[in-house]
C-alpha positions as CSV (number, residue, x, y, z in Angstrom):
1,X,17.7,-2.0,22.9
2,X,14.8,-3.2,24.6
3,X,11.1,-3.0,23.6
4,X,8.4,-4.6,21.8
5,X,9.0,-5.8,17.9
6,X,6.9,-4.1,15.3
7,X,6.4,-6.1,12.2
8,X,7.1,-3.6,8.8
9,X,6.7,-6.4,6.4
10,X,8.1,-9.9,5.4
11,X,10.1,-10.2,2.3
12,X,13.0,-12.8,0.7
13,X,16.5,-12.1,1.8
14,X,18.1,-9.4,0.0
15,X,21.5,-8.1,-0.5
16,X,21.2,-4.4,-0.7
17,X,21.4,-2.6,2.5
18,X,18.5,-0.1,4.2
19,X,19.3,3.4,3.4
20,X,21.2,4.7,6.9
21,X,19.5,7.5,7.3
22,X,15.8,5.8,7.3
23,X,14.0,6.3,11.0
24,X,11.2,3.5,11.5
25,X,8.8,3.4,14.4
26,X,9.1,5.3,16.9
27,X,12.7,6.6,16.2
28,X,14.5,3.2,15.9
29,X,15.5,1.9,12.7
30,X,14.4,-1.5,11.1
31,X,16.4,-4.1,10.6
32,X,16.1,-7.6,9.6
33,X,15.2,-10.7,11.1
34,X,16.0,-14.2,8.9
35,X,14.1,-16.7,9.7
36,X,13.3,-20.3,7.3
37,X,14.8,-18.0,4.6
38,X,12.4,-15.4,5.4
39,X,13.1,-12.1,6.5
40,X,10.9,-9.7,8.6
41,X,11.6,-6.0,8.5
42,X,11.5,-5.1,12.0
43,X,12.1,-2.4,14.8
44,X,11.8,-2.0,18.9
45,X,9.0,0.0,20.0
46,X,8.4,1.2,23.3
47,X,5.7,-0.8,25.7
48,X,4.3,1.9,26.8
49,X,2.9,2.9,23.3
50,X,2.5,-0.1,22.0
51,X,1.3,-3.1,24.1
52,X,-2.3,-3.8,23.8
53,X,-4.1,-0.8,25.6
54,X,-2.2,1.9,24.6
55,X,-2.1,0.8,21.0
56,X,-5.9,0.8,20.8
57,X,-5.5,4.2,22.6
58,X,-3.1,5.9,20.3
59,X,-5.2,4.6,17.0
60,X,-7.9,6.9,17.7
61,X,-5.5,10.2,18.1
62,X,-5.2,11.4,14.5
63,X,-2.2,13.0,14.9
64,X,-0.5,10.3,16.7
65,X,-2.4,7.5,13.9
66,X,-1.0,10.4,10.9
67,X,2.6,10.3,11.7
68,X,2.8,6.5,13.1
69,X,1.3,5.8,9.5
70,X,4.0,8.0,7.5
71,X,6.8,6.5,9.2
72,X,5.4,2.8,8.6
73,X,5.3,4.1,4.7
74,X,8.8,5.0,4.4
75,X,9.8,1.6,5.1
76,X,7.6,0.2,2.8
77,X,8.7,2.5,0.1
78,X,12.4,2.0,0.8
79,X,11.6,-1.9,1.0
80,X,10.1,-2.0,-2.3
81,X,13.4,0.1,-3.8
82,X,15.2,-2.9,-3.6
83,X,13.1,-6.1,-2.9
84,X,9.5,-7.1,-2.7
85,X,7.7,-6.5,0.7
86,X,4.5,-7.9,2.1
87,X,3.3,-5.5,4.4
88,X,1.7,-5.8,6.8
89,X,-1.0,-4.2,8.9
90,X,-0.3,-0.9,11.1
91,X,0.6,-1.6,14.3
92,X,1.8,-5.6,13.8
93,X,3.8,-5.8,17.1
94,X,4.6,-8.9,18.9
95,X,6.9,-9.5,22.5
96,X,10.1,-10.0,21.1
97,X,11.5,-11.8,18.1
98,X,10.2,-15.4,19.1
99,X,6.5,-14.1,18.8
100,X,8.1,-12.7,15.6
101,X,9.3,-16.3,14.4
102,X,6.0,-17.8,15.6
103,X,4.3,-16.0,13.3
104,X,6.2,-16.4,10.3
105,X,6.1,-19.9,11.2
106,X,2.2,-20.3,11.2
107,X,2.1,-18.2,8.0
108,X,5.4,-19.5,6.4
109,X,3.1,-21.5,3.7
110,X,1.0,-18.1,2.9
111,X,4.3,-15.7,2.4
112,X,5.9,-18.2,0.1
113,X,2.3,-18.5,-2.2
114,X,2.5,-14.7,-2.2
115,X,5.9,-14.1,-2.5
116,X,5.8,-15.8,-5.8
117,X,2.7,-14.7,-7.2
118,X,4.4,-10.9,-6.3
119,X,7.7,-11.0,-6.9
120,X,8.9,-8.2,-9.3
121,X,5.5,-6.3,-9.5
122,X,4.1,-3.5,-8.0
123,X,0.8,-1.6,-7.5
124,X,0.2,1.6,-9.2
125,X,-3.2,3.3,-7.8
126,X,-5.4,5.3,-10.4
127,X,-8.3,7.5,-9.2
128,X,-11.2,9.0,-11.8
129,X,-13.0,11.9,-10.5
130,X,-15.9,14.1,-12.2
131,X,-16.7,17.8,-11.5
132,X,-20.2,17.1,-11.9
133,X,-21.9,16.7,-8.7
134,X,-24.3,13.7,-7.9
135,X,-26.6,15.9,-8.3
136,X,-26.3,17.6,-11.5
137,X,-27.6,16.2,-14.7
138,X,-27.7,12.9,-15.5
139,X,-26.4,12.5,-19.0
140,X,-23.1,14.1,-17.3
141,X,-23.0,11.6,-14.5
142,X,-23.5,9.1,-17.0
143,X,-20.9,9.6,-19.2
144,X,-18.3,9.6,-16.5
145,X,-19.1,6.4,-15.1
146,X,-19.1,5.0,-18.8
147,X,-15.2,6.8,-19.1
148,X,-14.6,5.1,-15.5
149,X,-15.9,1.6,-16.5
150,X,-13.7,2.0,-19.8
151,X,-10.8,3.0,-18.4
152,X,-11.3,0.3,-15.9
153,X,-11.6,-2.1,-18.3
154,X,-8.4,-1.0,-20.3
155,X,-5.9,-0.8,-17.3
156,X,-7.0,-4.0,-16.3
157,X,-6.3,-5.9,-19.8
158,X,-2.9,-4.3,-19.3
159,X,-2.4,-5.2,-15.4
160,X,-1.9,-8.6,-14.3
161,X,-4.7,-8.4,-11.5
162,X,-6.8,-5.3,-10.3
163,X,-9.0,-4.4,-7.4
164,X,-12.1,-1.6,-7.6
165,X,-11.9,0.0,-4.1
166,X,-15.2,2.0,-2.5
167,X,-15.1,5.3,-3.9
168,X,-13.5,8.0,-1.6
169,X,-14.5,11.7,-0.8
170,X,-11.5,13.0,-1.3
171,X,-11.2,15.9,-3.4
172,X,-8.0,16.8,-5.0
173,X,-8.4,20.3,-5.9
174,X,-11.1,22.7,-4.8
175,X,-13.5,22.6,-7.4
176,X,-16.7,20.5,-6.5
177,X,-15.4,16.7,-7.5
178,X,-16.8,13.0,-7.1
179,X,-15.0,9.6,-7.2
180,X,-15.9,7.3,-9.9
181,X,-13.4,5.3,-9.7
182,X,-10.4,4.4,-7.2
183,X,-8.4,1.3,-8.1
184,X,-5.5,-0.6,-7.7
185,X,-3.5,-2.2,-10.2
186,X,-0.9,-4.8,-10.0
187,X,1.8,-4.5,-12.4
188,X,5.5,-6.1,-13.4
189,X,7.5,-3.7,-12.6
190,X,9.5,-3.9,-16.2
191,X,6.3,-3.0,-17.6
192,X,5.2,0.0,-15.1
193,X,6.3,3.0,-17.8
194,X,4.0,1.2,-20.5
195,X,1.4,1.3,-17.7
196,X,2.0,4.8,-16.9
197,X,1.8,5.9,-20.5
198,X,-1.2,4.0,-21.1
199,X,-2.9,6.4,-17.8
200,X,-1.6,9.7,-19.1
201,X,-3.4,9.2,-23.0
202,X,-6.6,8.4,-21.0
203,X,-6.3,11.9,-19.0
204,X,-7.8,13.8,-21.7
205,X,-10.5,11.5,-22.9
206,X,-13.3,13.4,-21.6
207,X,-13.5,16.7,-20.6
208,X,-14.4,17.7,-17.0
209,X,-12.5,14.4,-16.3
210,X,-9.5,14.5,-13.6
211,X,-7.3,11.1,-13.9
212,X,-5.0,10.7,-10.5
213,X,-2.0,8.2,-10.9
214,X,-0.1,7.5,-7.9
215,X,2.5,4.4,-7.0
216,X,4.2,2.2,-7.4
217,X,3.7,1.1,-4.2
218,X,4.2,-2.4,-2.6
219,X,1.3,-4.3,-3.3
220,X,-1.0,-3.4,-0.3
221,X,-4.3,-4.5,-2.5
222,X,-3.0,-7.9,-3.4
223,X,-2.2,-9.1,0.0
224,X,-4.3,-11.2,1.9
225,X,-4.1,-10.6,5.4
226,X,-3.9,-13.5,7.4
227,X,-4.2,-14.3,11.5
């Protein structure tokens, strides 16, 4: 087939096959490419989506952007089921598998350092929101940016690394919420139900408080993008 290459993620070599069923990008399903005993999770994409101009086109047609983004995520999710990805960003998408090679060339040194410091941990995201308003009172605003900072504090003693993300405005029920804290958390993978315990005793801490646990995921938060 031909077609451009989009990049899912790069990851060691493993033995344990893709689920058949899984669709990537654009309909065609990833497979792998080995290169310096690296492997990048790939599929062909169409030019006339995804070269250049129509690329930058397509990212600012939500719908298009929405369900691009969920297919990228199932091959993320299914990666991490069986190895440790590095993913990369939406829309990584070279000529053909040379450009592909090239690249893992230049940033062969950079997987490696992260493939170690990774390998067998994943990130589990945990969201704090208040149903007091930034406008309310402010002994109640207070007290839940004290219970974030706490349980902030806690998760991270337990987590090998953690990253505080800008607060977001989404609300996950409809009663009148704000964001006081949305983090990520990057944890072994052997320890991940301690971790999980650990979140559901802090959910009833404080009342009015809503505690949202979600992962594991690859470890999006602890990858540093490079060229």
């Amino acid at each position: 087939m031909t077609g451009l290459r989009y990049v899912y993620a790069v990851c060691r070599p493993f033995g344990a096959a893709l689920q058949a069923q899984l669709t990537g990008v654009a309909g065609d399903p990833p497979r792998k490419l080995t290169h310096h005993g690296l492997v990048a999770v790939v599929s062909h994409v169409p030019e006339e989506d995804f070269a250049e101009a129509p690329l930058r086109a397509h990212l600012e047609d939500l719908d298009w952007l929405t369900g691009t983004a969920r297919l990228h995520q199932s091959v993320i999710d299914a990666l991490t089921a069986v190895t440790t990805p590095l993913p990369l960003r939406l829309g990584t998408v070279f000529r053909d598998d040379s450009g592909v090679r090239v690249m893992m060339e230049a940033r062969e040194d950079g997987f490696r350092h992260a493939l170690d410091r990774l390998d067998g941990r994943v990130e589990w995201g945990v969201k704090a929101y208040t149903e007091a308003e930034p406008s309310e009172a402010v002994r109640p605003a207070e007290q839940a940016e004290t219970f974030a900072s706490r349980l902030h504090k806690t998760l991270s003693s337990y987590a090998e690394d953690s990253r505080l993300h800008a607060p977001q405005n989404s609300v996950p029920s409809g009663a009148p919420v704000r964001n006081v804290l949305n983090a990520a958390y990057l944890v072994p993978r052997g320890d991940s139900e301690e971790f999980v315990e650990l979140v559901d005793r802090a959910k009833n801490d404080v009342p009015g408080m809503h505690v949202e646990l979600t992962g594991p995921w690859a470890a999006y938060s602890f990858v540093e993008e490079g060229p």
